[in-house]
C-alpha positions as a Markdown table, in Angstrom:
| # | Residue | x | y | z |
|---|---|---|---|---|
| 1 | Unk | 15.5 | 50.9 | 27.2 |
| 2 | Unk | 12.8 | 53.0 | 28.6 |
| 3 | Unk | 8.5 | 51.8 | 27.9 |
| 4 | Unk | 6.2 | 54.3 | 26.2 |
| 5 | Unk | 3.6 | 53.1 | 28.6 |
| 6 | Unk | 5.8 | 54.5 | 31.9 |
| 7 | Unk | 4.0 | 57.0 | 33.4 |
| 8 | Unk | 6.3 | 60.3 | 32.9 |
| 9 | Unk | 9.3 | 60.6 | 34.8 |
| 10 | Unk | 8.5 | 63.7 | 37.1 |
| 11 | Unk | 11.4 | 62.7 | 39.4 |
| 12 | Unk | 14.0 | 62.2 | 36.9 |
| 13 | Unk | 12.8 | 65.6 | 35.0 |
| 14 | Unk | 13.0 | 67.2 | 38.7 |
| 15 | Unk | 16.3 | 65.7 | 38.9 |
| 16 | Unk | 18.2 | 66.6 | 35.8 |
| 17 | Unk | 17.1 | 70.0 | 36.3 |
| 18 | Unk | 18.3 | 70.7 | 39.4 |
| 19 | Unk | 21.1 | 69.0 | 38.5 |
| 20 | Unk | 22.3 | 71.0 | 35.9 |
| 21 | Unk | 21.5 | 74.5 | 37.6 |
| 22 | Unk | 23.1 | 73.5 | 41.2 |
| 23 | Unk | 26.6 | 72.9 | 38.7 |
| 24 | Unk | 25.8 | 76.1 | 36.8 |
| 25 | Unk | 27.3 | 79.0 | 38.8 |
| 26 | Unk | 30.6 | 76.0 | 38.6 |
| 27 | Unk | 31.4 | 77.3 | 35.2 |
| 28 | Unk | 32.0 | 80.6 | 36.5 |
| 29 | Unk | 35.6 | 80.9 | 37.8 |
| 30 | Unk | 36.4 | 79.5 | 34.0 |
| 31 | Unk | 34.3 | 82.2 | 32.5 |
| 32 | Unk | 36.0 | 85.1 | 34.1 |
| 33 | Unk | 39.7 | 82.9 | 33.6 |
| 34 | Unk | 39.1 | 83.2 | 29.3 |
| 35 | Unk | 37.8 | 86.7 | 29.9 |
| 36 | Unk | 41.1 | 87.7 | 31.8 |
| 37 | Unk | 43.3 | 86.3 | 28.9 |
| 38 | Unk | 40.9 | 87.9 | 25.9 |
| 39 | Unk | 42.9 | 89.8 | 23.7 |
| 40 | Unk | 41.5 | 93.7 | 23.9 |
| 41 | Unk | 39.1 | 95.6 | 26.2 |
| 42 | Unk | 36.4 | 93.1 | 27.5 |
| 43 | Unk | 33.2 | 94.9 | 29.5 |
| 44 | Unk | 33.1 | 94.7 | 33.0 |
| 45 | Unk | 31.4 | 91.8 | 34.7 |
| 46 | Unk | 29.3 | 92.1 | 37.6 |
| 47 | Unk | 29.5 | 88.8 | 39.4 |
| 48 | Unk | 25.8 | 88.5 | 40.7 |
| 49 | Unk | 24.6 | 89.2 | 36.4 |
| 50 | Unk | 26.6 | 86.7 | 35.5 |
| 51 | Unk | 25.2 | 84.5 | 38.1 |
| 52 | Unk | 22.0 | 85.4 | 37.2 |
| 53 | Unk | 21.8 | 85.8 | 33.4 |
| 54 | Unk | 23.6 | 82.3 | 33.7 |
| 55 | Unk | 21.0 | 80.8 | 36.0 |
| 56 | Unk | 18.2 | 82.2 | 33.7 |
| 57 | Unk | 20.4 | 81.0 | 30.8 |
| 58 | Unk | 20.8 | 77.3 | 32.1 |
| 59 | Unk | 17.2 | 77.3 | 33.1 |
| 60 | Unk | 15.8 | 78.4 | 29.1 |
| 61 | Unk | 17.1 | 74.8 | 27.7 |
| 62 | Unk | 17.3 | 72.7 | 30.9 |
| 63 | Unk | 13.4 | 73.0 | 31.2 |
| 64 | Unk | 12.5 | 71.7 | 27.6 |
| 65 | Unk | 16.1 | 69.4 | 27.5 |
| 66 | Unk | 14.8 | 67.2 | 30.2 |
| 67 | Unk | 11.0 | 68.2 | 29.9 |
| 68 | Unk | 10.3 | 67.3 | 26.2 |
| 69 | Unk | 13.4 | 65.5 | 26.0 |
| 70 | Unk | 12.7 | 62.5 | 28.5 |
| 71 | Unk | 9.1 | 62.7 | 27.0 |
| 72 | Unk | 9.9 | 62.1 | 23.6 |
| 73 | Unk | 13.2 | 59.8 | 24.2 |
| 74 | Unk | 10.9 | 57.1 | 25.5 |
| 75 | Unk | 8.8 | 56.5 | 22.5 |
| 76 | Unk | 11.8 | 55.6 | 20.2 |
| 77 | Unk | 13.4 | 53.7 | 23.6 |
| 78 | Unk | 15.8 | 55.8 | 24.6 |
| 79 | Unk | 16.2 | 58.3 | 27.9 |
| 80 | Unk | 17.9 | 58.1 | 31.3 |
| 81 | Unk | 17.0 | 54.0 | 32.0 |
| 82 | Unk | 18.8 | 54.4 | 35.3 |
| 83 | Unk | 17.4 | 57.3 | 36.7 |
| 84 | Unk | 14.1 | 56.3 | 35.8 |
| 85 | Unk | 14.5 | 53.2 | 37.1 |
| 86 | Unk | 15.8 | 54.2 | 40.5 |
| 87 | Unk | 13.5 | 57.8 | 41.0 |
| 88 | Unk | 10.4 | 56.4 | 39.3 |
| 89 | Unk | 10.0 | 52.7 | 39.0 |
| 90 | Unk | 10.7 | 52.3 | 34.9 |
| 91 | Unk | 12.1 | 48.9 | 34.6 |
| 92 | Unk | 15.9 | 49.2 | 35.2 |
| 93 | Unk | 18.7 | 48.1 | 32.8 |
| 94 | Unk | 19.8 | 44.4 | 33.0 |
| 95 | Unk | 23.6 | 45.6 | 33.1 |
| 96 | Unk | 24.8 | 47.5 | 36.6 |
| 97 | Unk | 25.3 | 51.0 | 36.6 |
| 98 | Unk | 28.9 | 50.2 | 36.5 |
| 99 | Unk | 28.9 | 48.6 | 32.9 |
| 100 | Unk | 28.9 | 52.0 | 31.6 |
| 101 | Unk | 32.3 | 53.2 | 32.8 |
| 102 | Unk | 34.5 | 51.6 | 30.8 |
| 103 | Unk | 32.7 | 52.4 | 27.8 |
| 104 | Unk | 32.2 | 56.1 | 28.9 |
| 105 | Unk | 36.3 | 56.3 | 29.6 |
| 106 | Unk | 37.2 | 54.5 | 26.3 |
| 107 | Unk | 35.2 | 56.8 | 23.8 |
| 108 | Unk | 36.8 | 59.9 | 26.1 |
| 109 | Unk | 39.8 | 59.1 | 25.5 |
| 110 | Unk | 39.5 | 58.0 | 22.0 |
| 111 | Unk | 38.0 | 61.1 | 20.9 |
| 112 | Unk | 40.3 | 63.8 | 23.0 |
| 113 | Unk | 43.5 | 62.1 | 21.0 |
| 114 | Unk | 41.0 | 62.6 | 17.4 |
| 115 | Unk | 40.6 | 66.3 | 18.6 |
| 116 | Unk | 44.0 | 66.4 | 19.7 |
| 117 | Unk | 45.8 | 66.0 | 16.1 |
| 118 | Unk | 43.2 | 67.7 | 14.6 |
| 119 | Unk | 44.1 | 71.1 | 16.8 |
| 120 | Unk | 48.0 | 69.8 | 15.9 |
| 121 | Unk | 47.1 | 69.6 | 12.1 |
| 122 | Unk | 45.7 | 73.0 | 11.8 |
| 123 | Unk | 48.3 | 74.3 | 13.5 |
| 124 | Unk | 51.2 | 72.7 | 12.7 |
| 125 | Unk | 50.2 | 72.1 | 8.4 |
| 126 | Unk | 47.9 | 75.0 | 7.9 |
| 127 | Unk | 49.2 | 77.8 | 10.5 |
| 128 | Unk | 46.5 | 78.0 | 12.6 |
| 129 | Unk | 47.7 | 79.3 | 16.4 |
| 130 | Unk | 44.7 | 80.8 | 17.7 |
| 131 | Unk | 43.4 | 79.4 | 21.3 |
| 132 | Unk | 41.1 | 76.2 | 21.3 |
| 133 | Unk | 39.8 | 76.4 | 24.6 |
| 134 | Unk | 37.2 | 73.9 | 23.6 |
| 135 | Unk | 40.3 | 71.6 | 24.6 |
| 136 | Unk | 42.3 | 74.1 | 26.6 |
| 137 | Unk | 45.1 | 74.6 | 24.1 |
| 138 | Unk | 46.7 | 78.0 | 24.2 |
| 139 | Unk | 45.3 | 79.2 | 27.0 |
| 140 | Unk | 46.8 | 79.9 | 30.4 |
| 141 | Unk | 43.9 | 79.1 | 32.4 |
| 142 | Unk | 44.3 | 77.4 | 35.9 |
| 143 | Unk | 42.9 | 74.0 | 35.8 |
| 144 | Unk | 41.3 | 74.1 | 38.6 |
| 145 | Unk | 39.3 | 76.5 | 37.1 |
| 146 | Unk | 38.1 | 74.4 | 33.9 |
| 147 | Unk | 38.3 | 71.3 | 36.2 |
| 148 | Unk | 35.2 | 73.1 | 38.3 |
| 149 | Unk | 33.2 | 74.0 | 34.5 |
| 150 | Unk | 33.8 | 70.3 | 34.2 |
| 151 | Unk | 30.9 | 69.5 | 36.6 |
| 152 | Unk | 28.3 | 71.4 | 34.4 |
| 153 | Unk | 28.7 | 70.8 | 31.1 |
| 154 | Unk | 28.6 | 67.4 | 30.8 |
| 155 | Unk | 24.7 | 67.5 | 32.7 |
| 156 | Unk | 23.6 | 70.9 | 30.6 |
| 157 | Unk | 25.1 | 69.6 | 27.1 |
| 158 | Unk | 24.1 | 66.3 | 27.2 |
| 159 | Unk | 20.5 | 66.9 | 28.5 |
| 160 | Unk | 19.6 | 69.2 | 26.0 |
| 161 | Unk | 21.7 | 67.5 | 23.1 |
| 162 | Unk | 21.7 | 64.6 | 23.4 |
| 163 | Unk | 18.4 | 63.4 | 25.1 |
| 164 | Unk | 16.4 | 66.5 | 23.8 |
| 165 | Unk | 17.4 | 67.6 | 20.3 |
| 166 | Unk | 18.9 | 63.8 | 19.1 |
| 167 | Unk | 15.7 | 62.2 | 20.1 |
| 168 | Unk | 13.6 | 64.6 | 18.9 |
| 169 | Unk | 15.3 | 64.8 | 15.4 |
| 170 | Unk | 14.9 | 61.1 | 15.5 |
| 171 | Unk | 11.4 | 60.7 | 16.5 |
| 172 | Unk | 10.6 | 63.2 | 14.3 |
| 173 | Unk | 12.4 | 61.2 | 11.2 |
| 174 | Unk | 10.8 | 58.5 | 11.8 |
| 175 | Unk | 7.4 | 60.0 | 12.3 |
| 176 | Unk | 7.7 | 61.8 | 9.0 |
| 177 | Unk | 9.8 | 58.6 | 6.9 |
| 178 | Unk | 7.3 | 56.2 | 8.3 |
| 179 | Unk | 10.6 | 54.7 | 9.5 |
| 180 | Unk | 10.2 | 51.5 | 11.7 |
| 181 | Unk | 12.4 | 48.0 | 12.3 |
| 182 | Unk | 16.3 | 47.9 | 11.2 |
| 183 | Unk | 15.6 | 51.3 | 9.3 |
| 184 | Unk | 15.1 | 52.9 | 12.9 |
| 185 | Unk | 18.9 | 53.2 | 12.9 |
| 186 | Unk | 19.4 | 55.1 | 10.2 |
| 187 | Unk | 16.9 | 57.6 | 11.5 |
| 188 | Unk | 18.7 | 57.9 | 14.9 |
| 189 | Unk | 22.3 | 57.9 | 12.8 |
| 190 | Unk | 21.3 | 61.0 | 10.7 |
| 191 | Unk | 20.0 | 62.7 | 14.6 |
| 192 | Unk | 23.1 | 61.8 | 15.7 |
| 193 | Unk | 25.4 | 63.4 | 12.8 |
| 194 | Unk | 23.1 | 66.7 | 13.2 |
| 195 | Unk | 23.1 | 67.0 | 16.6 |
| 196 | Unk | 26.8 | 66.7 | 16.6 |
| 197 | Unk | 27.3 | 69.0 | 13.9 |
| 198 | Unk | 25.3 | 71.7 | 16.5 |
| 199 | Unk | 27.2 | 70.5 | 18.8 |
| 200 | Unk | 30.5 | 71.4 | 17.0 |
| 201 | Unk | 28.8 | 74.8 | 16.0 |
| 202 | Unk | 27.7 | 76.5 | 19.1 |
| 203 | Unk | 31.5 | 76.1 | 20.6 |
| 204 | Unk | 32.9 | 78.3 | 17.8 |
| 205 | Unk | 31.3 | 81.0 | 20.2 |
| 206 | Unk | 34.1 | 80.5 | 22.7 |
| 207 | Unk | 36.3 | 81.9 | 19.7 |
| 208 | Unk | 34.8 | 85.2 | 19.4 |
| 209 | Unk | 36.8 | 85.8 | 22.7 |
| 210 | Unk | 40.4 | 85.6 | 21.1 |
| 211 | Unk | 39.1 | 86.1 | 17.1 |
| 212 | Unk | 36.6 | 88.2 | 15.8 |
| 213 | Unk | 35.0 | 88.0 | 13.6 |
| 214 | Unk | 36.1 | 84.3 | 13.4 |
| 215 | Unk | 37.3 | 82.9 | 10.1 |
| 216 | Unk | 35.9 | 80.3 | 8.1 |
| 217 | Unk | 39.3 | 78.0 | 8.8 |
| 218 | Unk | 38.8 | 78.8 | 13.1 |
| 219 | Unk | 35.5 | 77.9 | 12.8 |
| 220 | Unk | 35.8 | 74.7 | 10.5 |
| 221 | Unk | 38.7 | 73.5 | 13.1 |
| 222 | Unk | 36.3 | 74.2 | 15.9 |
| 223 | Unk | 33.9 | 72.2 | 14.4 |
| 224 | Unk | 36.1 | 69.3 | 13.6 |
| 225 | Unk | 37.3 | 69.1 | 16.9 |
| 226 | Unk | 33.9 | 68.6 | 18.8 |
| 227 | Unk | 32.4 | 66.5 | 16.1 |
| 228 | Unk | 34.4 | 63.1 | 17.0 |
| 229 | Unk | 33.3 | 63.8 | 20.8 |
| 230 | Unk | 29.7 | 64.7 | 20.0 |
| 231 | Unk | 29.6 | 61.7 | 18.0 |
| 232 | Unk | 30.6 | 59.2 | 20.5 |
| 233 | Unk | 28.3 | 60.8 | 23.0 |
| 234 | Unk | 25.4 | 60.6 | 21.2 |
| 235 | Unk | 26.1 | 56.5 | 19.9 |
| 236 | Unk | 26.8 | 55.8 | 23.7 |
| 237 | Unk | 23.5 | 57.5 | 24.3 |
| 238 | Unk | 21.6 | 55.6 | 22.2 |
| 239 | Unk | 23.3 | 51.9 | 23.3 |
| 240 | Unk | 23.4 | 53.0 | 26.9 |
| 241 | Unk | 21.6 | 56.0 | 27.6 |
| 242 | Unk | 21.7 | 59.4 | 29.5 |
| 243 | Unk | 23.6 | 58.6 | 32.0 |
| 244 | Unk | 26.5 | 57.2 | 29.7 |
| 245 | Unk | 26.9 | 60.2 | 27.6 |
| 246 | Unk | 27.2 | 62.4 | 30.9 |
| 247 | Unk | 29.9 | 60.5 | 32.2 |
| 248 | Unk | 31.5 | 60.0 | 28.7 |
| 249 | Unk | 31.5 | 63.9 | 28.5 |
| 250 | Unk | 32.4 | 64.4 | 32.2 |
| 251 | Unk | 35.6 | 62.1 | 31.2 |
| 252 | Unk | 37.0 | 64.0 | 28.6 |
| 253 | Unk | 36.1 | 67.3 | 29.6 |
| 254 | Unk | 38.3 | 66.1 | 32.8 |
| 255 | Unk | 41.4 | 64.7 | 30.0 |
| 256 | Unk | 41.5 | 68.3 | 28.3 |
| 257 | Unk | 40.6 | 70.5 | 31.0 |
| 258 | Unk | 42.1 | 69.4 | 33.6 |
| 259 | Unk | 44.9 | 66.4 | 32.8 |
| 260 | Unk | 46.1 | 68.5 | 29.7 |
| 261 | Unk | 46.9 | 71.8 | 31.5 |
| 262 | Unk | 48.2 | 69.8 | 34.6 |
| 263 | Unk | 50.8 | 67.8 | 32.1 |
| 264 | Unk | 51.5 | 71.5 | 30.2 |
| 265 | Unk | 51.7 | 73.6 | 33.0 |
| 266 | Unk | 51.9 | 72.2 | 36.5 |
| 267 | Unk | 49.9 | 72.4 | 39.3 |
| 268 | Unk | 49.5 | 76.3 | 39.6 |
């Protein structure tokens, strides 16, 4: 995708960061919708902390997601090939920039039916009924509010799982394997399954809010949930790039949190 011997994208880094911190404060009407709904006394919340512990917050991993990340993507040929190509003169993809929507909608959709029937499994087989807002189930929050939390995640998550921490764990596989040719896959295979598994394990956070402590069946249906998604995001990633896995993400964050609660509950 990307050449080692590119000078470093400074306009793409400059990009993805403002990026992600412009849609930050976006997540907030979502925030204070879970934290109206939570189960027992909740602290106050001052809006201009949470805008600014969030903007501080956002900041601590967009900085090294798209610093390091775009730095060490390139040398095992990943990154964002569009961006660089556009901002700072990489060589651009020989596919359009359009060649990565249907891919980006197909794995979305895919993956929010897997998580889905998982949620209905737990539920329906093992009893499980607490909230899954990690695909808005059980929770009576307006869509427009998750709709607008749509707009960030998909640039904070993937940048700092997908293009730093899966390239890193595979750069560093490599490095340490001596790991070159086919084997190269299996090296960005096993960053894939890890990142995805941390992927899957920092949402069971959003649980503390209706459970806590959480139990181990919450969290292991958490988990199972987001792994199928992370998955497919960090496989698009690595045959298409950045840009893919944002819009892949953008897509289904826009199927659960916004579709599913229009379907379930209207437009309210």
């Amino acid at each position: 995708m990307v050449s080692e011997t590119c000078p470093y994208p400074w306009r793409t880094f400059i990009f993805l960061v403002v990026a992600g911190t412009l849609t930050g404060p976006l997540v907030i009407p979502y925030l204070l919708g879970l934290l109206a709904i939570a189960p027992g006394p909740q602290p106050p919340v001052l809006l201009r902390s949470l805008i600014l512990s969030g903007f501080i917050e956002n900041l601590k991993y967009l900085l090294p997601g798209a610093g390091i990340g775009l730095w060490v993507a390139r040398k095992i040929g990943l990154g964002a090939p569009y961006l660089e190509g556009w901002l700072d003169g990489a060589p651009r993809p020989a596919q359009p920039l359009s060649s990565i929507v249907w891919p980006a909608l197909f794995w979305a959709t895919v993956t929010a039916i897997i998580a889905f029937g998982i949620d209905a499994f737990f539920r329906y087989a093992l009893g499980v009924t607490t909230p899954a807002p990690e695909i808005h189930a059980r929770i009576a929050v307006p869509w427009w509010r998750s709709g607008l939390a749509s707009l960030w995640a998909p640039w904070a998550e993937e940048i700092f799982d997908r293009l730093f921490l899966l390239s890193l764990l595979a750069w560093l596989g490599m490095k340490l394997f001596r790991i070159s040719g086919e084997g190269r896959w299996i090296a960005l295979w096993v960053a894939n399954v890890a990142t995805a598994l941390f992927f899957g394990w920092y949402h069971i956070s959003n649980e503390e809010l209706f459970v806590n402590p959480v139990s181990f069946i919450v969290a292991l249906r958490t988990v199972l949930i987001v792994l199928p998604a992370g998955l497919a995001f960090g496989w698009i990633y690595i045959r298409r790039g950045l840009e893919a896995a944002i819009l892949s993400h953008f897509f289904i964050d826009v199927i659960v949190h916004v579709v599913r609660p229009i379907v379930e509950h209207g437009l309210v």
